[in-house]
gemmi code that builds the backbone of each chain (N, CA, C; Angstrom):
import gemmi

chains = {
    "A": [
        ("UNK", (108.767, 73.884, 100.484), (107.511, 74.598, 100.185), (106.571, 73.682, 99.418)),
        ("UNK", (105.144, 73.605, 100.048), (104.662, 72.731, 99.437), (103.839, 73.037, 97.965)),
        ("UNK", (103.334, 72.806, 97.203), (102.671, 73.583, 95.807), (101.557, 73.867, 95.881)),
        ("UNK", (101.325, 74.657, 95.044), (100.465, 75.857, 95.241), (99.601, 76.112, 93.909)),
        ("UNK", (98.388, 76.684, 94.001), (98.015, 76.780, 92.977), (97.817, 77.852, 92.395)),
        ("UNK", (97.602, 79.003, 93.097), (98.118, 80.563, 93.353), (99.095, 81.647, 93.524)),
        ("UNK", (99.047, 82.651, 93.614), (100.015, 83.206, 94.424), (100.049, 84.645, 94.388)),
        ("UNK", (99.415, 85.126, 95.220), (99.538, 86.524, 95.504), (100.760, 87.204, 96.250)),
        ("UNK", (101.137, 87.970, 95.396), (102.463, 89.261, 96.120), (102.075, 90.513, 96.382)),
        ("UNK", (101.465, 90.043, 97.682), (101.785, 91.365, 98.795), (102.398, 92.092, 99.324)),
        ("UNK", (103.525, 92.005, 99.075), (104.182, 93.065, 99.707), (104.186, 94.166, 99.630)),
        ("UNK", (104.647, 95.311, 100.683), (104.746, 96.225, 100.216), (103.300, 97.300, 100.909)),
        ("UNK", (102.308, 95.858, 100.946), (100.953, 96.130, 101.274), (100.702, 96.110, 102.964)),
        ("UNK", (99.799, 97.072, 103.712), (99.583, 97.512, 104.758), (98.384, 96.661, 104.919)),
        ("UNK", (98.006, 96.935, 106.292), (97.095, 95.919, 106.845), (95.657, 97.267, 106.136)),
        ("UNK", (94.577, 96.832, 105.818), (94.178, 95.298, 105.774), (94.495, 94.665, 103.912)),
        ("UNK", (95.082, 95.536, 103.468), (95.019, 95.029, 102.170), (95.364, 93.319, 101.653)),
        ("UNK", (96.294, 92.896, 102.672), (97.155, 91.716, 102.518), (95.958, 91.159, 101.958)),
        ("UNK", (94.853, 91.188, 103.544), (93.474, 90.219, 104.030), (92.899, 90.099, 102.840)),
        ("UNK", (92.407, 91.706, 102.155), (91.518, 91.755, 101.378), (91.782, 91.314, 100.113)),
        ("UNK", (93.392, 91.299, 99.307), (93.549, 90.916, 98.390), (93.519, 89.181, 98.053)),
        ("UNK", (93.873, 88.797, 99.713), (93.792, 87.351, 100.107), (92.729, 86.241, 99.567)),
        ("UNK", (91.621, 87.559, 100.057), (90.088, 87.240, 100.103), (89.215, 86.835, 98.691)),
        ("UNK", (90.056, 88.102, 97.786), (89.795, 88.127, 96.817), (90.078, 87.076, 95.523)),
        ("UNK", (91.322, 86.802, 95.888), (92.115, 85.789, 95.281), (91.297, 84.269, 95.163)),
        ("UNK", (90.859, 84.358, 96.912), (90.798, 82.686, 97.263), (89.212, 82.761, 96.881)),
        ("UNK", (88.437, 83.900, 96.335), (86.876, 83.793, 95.662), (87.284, 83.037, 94.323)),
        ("UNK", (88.164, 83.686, 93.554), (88.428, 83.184, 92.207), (89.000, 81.663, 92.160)),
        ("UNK", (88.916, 80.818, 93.502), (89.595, 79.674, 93.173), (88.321, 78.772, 93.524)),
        ("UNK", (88.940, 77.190, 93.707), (87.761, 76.266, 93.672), (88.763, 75.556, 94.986)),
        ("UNK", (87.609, 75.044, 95.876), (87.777, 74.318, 97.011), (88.874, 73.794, 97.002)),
        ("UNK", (89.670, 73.410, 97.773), (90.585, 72.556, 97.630), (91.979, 73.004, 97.162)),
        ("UNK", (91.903, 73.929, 96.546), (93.119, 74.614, 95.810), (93.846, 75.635, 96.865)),
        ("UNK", (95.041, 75.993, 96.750), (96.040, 76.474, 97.852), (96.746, 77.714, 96.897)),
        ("UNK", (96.444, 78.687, 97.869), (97.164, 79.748, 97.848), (98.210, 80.378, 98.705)),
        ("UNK", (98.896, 80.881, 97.247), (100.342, 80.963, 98.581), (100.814, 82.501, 98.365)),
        ("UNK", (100.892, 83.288, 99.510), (100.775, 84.749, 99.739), (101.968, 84.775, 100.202)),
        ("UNK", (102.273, 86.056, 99.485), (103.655, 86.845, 100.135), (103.433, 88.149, 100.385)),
        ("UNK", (104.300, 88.179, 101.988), (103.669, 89.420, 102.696), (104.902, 90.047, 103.343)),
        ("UNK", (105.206, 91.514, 103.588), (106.160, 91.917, 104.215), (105.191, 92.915, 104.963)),
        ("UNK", (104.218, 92.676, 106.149), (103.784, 93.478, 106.880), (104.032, 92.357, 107.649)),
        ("UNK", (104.373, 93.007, 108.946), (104.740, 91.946, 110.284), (103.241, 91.780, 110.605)),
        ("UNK", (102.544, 92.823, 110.569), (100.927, 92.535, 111.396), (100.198, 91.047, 110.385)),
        ("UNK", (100.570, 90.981, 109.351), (99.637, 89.983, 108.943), (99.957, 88.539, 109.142)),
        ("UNK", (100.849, 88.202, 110.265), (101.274, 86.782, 110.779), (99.985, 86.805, 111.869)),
        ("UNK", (99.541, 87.376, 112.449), (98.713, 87.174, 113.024), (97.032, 86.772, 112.458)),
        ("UNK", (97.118, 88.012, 111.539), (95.687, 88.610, 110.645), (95.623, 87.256, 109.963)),
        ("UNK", (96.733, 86.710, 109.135), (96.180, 85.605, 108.103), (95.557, 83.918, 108.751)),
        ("UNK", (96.592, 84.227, 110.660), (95.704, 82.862, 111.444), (94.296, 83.420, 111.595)),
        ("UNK", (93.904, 84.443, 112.116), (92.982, 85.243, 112.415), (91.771, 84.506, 111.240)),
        ("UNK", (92.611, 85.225, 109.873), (91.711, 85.383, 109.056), (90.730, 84.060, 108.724)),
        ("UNK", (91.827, 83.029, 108.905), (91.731, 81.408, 108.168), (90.837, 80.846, 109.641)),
        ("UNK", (90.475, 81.787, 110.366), (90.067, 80.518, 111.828), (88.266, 81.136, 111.820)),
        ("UNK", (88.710, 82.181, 110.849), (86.939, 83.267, 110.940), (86.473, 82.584, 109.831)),
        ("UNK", (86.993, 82.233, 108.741), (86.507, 81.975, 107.451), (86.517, 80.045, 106.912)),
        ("UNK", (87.275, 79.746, 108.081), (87.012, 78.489, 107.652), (88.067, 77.713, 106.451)),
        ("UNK", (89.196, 78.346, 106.238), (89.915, 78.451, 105.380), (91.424, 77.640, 106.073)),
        ("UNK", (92.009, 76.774, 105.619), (92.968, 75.948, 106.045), (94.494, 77.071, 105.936)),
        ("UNK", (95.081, 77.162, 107.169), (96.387, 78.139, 107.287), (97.339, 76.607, 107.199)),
        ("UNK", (97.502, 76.312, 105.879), (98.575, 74.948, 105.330), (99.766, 75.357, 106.651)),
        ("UNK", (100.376, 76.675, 106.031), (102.228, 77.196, 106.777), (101.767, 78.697, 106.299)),
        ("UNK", (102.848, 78.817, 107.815), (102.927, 80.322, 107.977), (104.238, 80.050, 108.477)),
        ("UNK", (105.399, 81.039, 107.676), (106.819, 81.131, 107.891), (107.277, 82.746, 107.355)),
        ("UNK", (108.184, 83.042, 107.988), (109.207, 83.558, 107.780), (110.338, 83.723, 107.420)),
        ("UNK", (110.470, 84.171, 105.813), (112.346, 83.891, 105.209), (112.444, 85.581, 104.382)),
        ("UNK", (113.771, 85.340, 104.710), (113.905, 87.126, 104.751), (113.752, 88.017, 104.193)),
        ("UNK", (112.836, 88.255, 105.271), (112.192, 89.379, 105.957), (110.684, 89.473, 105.387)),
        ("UNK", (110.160, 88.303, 104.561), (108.927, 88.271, 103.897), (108.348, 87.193, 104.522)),
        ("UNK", (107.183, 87.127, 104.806), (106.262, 86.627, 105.471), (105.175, 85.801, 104.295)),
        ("UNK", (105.395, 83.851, 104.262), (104.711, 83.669, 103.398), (103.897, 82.412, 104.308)),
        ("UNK", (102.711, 82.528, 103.247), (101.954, 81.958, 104.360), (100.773, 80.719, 102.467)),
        ("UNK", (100.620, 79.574, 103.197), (99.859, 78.769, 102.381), (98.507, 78.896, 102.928)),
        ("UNK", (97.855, 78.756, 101.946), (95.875, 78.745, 102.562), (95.240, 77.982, 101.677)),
        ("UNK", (94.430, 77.233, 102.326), (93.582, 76.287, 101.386), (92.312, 76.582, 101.093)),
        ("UNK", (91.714, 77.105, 100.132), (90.330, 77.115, 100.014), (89.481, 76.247, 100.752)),
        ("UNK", (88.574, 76.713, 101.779), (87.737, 75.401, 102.330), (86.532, 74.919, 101.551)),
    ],
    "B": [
        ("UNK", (80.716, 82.119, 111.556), (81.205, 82.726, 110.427), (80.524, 83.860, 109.691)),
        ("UNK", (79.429, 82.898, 109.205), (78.596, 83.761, 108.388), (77.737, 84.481, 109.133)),
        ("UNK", (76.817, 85.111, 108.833), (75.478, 86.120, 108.957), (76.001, 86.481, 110.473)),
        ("UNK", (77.302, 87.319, 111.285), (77.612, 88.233, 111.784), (77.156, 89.385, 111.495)),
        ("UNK", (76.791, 90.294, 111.870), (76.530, 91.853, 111.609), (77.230, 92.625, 112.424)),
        ("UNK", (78.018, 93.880, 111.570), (78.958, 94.773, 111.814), (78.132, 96.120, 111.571)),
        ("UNK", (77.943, 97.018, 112.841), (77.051, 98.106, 112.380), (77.957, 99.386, 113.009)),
        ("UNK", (78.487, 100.329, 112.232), (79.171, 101.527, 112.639), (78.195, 103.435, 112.139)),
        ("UNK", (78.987, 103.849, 113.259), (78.204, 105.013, 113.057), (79.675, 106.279, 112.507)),
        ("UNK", (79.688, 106.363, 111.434), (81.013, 107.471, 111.254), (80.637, 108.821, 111.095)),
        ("UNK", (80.967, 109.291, 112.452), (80.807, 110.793, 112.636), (81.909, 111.586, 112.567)),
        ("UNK", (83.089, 111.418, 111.765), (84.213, 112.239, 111.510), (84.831, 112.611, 110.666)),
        ("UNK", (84.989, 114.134, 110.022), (85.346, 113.953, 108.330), (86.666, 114.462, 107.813)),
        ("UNK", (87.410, 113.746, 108.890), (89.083, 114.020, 108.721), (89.760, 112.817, 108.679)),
        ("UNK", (90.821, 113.454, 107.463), (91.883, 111.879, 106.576), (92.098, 110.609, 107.567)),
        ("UNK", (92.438, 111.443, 108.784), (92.483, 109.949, 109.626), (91.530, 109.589, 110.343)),
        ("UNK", (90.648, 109.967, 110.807), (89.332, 109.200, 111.210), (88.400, 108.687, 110.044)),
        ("UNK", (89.301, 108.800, 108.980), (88.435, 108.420, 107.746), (88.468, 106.842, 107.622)),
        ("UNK", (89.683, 106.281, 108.085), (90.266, 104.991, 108.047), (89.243, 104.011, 108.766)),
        ("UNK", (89.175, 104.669, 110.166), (88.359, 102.851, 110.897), (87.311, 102.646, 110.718)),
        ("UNK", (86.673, 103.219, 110.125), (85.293, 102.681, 109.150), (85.470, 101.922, 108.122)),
        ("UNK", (86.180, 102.296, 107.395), (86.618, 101.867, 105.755), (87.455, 100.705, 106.552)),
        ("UNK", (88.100, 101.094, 107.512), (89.252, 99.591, 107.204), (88.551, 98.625, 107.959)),
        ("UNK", (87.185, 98.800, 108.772), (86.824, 97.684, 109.841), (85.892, 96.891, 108.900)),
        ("UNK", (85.115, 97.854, 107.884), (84.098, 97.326, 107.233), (84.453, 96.467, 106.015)),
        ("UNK", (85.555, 96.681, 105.520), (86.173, 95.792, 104.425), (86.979, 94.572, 105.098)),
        ("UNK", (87.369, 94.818, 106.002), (87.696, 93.309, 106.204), (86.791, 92.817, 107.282)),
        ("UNK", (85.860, 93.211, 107.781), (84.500, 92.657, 108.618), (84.111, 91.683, 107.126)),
        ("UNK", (83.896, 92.602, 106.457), (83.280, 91.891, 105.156), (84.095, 90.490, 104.516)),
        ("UNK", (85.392, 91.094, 104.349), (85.856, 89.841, 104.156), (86.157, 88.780, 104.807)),
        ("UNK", (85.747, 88.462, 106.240), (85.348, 87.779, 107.117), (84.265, 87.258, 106.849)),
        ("UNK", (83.415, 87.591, 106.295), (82.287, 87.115, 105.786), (81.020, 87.976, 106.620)),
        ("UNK", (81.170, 89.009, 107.294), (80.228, 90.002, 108.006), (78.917, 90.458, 107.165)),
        ("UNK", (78.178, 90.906, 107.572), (77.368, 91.811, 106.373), (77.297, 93.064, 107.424)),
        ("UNK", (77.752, 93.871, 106.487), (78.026, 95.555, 107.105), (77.392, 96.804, 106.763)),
        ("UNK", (77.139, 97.470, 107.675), (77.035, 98.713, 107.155), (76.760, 99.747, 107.957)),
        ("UNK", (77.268, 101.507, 107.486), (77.657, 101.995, 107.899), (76.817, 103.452, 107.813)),
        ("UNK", (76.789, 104.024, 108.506), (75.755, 104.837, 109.136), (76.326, 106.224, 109.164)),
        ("UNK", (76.518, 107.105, 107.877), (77.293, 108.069, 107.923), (76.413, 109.987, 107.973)),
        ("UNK", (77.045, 110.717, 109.522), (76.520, 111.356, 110.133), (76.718, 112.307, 110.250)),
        ("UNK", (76.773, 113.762, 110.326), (77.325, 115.155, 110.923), (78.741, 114.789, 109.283)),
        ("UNK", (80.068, 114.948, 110.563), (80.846, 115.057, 109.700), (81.599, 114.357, 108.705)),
        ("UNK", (80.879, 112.745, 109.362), (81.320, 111.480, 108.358), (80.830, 111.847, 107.066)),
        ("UNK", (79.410, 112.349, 106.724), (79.036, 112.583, 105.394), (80.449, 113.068, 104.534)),
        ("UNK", (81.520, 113.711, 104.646), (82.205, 114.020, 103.803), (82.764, 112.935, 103.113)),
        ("UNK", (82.521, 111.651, 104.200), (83.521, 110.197, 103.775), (83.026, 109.786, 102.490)),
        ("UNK", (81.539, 110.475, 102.212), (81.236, 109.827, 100.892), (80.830, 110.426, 99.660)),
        ("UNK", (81.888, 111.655, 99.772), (81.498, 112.405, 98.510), (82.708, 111.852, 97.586)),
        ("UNK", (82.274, 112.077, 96.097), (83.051, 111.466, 95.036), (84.420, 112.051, 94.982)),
        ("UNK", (84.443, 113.161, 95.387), (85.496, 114.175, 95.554), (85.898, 114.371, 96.757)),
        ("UNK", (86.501, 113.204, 96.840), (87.394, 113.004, 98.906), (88.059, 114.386, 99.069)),
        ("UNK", (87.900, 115.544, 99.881), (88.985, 116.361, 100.298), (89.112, 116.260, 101.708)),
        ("UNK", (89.220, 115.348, 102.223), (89.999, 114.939, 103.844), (90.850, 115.694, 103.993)),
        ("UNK", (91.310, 116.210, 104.976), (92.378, 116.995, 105.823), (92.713, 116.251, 106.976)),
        ("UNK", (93.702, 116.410, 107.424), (94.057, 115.580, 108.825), (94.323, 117.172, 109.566)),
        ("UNK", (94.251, 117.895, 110.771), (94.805, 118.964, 111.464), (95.939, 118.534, 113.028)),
        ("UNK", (96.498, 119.277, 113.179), (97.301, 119.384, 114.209), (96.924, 120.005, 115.140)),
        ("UNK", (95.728, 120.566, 114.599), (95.162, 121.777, 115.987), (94.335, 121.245, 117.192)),
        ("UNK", (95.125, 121.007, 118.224), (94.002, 120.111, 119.237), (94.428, 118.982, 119.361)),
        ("UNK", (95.265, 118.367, 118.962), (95.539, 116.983, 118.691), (97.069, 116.732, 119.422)),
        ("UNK", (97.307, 116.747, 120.829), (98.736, 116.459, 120.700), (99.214, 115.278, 120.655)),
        ("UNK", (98.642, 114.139, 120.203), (99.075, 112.824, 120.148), (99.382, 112.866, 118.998)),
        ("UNK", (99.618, 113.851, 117.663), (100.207, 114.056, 116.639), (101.467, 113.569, 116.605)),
        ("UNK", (102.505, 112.766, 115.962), (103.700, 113.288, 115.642), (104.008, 114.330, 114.694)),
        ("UNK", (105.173, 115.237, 114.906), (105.097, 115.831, 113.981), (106.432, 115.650, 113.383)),
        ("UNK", (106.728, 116.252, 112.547), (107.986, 115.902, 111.691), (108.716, 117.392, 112.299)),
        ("UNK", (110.702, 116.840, 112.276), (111.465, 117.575, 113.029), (110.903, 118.119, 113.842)),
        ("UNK", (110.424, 117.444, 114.952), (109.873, 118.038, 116.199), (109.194, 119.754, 116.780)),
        ("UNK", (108.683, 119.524, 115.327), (107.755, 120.667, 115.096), (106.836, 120.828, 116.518)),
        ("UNK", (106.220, 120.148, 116.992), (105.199, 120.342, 118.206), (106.343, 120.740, 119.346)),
        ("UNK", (107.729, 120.440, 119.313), (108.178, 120.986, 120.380), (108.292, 122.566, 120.183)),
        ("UNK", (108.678, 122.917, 119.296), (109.365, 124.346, 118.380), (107.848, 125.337, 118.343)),
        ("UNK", (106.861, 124.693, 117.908), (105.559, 125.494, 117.685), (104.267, 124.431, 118.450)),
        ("UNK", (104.488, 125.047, 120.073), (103.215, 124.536, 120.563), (102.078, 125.231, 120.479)),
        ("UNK", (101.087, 124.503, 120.425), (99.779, 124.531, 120.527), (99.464, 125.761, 119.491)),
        ("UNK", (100.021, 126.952, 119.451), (99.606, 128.117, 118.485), (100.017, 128.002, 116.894)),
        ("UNK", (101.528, 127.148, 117.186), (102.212, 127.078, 115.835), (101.186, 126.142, 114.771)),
        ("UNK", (100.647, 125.089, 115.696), (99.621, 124.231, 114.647), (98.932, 124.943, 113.861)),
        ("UNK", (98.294, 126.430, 114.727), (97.137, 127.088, 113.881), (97.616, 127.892, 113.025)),
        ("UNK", (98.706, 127.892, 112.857), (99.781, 128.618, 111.662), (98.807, 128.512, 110.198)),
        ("UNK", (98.606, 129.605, 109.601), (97.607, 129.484, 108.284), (98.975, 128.503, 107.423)),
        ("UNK", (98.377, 127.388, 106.497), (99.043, 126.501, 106.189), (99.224, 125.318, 106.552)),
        ("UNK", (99.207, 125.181, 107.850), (99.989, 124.015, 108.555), (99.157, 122.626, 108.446)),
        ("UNK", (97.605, 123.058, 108.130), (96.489, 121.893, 107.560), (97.246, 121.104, 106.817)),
        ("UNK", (96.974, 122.362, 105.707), (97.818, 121.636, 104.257), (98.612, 121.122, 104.213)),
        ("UNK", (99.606, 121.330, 104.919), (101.310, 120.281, 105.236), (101.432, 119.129, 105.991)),
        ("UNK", (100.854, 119.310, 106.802), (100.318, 118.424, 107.648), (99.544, 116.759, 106.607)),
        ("UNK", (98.691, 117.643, 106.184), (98.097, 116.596, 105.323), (98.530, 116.001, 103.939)),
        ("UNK", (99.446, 116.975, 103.614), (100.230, 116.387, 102.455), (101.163, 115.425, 103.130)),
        ("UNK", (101.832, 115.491, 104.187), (102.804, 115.084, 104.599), (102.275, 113.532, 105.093)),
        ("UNK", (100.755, 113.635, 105.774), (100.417, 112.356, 105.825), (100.185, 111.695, 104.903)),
        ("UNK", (99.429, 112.075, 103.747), (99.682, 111.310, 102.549), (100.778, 110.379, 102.359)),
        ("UNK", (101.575, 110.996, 102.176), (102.940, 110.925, 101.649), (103.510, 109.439, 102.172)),
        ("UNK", (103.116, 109.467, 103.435), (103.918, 108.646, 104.336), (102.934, 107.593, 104.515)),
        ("UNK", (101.617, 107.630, 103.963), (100.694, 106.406, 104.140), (101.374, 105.875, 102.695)),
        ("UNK", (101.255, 107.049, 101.763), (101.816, 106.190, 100.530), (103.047, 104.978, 100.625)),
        ("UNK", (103.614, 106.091, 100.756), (105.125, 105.431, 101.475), (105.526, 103.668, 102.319)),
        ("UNK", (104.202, 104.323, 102.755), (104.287, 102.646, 104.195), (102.769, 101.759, 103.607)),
        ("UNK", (102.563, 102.232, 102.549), (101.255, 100.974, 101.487), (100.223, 100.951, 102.310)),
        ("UNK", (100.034, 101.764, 102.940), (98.432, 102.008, 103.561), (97.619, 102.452, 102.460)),
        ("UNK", (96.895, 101.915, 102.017), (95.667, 102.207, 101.182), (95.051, 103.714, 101.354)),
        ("UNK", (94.374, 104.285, 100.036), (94.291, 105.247, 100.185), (92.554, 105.440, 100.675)),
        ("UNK", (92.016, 106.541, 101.072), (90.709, 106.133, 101.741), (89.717, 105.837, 100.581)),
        ("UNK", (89.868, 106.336, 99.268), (89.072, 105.949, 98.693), (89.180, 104.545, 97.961)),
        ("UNK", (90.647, 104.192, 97.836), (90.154, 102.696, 97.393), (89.630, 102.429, 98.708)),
        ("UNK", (89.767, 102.274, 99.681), (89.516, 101.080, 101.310), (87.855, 101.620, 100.453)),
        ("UNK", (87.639, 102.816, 100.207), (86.085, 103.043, 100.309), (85.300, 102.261, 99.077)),
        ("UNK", (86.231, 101.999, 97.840), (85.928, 101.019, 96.590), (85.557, 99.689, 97.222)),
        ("UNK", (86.771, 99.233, 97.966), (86.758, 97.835, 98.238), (85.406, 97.624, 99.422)),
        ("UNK", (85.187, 98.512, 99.710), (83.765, 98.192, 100.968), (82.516, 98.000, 100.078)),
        ("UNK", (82.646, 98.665, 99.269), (81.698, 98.504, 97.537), (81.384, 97.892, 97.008)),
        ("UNK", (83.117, 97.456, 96.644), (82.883, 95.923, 95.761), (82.461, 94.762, 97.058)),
        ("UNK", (82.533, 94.910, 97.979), (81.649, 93.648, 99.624), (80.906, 94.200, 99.520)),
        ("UNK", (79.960, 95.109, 99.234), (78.547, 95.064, 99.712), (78.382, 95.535, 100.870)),
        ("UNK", (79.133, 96.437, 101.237), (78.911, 96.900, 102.903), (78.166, 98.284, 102.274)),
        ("UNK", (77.207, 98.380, 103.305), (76.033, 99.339, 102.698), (75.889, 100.632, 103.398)),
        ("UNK", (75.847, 101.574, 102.810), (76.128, 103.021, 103.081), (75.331, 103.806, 103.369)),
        ("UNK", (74.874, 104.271, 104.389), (73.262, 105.196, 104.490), (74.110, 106.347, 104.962)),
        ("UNK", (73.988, 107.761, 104.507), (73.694, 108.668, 104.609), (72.468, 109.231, 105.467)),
        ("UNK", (72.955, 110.145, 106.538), (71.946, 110.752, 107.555), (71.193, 111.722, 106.847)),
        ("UNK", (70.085, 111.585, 106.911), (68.951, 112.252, 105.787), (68.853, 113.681, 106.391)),
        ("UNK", (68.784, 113.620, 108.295), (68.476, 114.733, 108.582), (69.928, 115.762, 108.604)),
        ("UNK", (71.225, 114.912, 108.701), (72.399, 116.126, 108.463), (73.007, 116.008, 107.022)),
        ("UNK", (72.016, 116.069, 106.222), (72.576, 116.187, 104.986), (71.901, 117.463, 104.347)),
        ("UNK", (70.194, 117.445, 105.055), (69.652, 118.869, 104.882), (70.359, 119.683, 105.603)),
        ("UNK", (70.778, 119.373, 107.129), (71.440, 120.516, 108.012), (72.165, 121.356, 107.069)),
        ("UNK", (73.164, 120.431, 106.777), (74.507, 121.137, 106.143), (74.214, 121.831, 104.382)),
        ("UNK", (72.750, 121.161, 103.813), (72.963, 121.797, 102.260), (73.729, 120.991, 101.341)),
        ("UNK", (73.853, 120.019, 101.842), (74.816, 118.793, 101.467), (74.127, 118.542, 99.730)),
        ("UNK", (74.635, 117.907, 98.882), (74.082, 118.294, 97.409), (74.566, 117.115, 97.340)),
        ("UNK", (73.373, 115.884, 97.494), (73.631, 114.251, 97.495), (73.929, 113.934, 95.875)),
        ("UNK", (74.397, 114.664, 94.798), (74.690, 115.046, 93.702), (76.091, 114.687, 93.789)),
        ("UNK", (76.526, 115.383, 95.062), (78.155, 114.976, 95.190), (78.800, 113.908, 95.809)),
        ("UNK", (77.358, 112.909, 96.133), (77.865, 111.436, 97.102), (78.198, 110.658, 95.810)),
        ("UNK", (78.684, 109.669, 96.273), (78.817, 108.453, 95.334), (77.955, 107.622, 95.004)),
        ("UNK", (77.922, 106.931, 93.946), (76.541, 106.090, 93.807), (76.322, 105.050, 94.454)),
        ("UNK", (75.078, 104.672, 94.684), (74.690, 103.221, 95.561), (74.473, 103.443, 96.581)),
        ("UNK", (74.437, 104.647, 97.126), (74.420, 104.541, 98.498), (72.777, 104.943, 98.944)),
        ("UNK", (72.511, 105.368, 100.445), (71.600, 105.009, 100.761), (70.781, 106.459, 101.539)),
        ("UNK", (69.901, 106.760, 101.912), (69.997, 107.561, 102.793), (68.704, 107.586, 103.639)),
        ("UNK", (68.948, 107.538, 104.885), (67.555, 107.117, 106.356), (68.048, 108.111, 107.422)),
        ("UNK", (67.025, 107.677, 108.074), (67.703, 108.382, 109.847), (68.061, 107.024, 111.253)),
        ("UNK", (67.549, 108.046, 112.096), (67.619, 106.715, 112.846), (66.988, 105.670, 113.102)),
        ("UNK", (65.991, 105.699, 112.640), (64.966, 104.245, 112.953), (65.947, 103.679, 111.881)),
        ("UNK", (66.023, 104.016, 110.556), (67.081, 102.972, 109.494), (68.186, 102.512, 109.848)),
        ("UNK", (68.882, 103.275, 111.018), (70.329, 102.465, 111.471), (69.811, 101.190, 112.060)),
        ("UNK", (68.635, 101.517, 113.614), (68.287, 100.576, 114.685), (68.091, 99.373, 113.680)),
        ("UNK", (67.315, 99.233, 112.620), (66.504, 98.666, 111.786), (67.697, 97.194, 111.356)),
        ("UNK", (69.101, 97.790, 111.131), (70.135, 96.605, 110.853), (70.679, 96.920, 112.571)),
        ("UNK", (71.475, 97.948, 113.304), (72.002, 97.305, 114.363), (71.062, 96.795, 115.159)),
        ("UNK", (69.945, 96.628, 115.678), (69.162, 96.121, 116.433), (69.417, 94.534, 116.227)),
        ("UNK", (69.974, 94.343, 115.246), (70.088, 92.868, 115.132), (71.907, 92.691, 115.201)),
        ("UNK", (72.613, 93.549, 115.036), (74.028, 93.392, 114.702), (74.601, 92.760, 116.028)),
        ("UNK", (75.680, 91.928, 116.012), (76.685, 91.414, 117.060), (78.003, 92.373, 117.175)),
        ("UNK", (78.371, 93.752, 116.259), (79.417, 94.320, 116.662), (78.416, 95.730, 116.084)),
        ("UNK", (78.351, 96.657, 117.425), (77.692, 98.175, 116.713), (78.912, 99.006, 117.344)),
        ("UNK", (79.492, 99.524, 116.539), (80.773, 101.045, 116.573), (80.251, 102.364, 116.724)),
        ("UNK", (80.589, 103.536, 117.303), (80.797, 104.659, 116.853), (81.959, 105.405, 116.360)),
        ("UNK", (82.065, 105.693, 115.656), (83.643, 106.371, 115.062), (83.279, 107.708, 114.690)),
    ],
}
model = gemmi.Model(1)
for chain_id, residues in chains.items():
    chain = gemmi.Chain(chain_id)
    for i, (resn, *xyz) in enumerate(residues, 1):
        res = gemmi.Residue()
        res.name, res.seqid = resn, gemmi.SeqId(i, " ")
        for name, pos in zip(("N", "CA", "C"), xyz):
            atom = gemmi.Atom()
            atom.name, atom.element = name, gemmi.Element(name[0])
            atom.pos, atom.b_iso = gemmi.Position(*pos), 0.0
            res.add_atom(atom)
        chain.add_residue(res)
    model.add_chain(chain)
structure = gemmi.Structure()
structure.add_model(model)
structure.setup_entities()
């Protein structure tokens, strides 16, 4: 896992909250800096490429270890 | 990315048609969209301070119901005095349950984005509606004020 400068825990959380708490997170940071989200909604393996390809936002890794869904993002 | 426009029209004022407004416009937004939403007939309820959404069974057979209630009580059993209420507690319960947001935060978080709220001027007199009981910030036009942002929007909804 590579380091991070963040880290939001989602779980638990339904679509779209993952996105929105995502969103929220990566306002409070500065360019360049990486956030690393943990998610146990299956829908947001899709939503967080989705999200990072609309916004311009670097999808570092997106993996799966059990049964939680964590995913790195880089502030663009 | 940016300066997309997301323009919806929410004409429905039940717990679950309460959702694809609130949930398209908060993360339209956090996409970076600028949104807003055009609330009509029965959507106006979506924005009173005092959410009382109901979800019904009556009419609806794409319902599930719990212990196969729709098999046991068709079509009449829904209109059972009560069965609103259970019905809708029961959906609660199970949005809670499975971390679906509740409609009024999704309706906070469209707030805190800036997705902008107009109220239908002419069904708010229809109904006697007491804009006393909307929430603050919001807006209220007819239809030239919707055309006015979708005329320019790249995604216009009706819900």
């Amino acid at each position: 896992m590579a380091d991070f400068d963040q880290e939001l825990d989602a779980t638990g959380l339904n679509c779209p909250l993952p996105i929105l708490r995502a969103k929220k997170a990566l306002g409070g940071m500065s360019a360049g800096q990486v956030l690393h989200i943990i998610a146990t909604d299956p829908g947001s393996v899709k939503d967080f490429e989705a999200f990072a390809k609309q916004t311009g936002n670097e999808l570092m890794e997106s993996k799966e270890e059990g049964g939680k869904f964590l995913f790195l993002i880089k502030k663009v | 990315m940016s300066d997309k426009k997301l323009a919806i029209i929410a004409t429905k004022g039940t717990l679950d048609w309460a959702y694809p407004p609130f949930i398209l416009s908060s993360t339209a937004a956090a996409l970076g969209y600028e949104v807003q939403i055009f609330f009509t007939f029965y959507g106006l309820q979506l924005l009173k301070k005092k959410l009382a959404l109901q979800v019904s069974p009556l009419g609806n057979p794409g319902m599930p119901m719990p212990m196969a209630m729709d098999k046991w009580f068709p079509v009449l059993g829904t209109a059972i005095p009560g069965m609103q209420s259970i019905m809708t507690m029961m959906m609660k319960n199970k949005m809670k349950a499975k971390g679906v947001a509740s409609v009024g935060e999704l309706r906070d978080l469209c707030h805190e984005a800036e997705v902008r709220m107009i109220a239908c001027q002419m069904t708010v007199d229809l109904f006697d509606l007491n804009p006393k009981e909307f929430i603050d910030g919001i807006e209220f036009g007819g239809a030239a004020t919707f055309f006015e942002f979708a005329g320019e929007a790249d995604i216009t909804l009706y819900v």
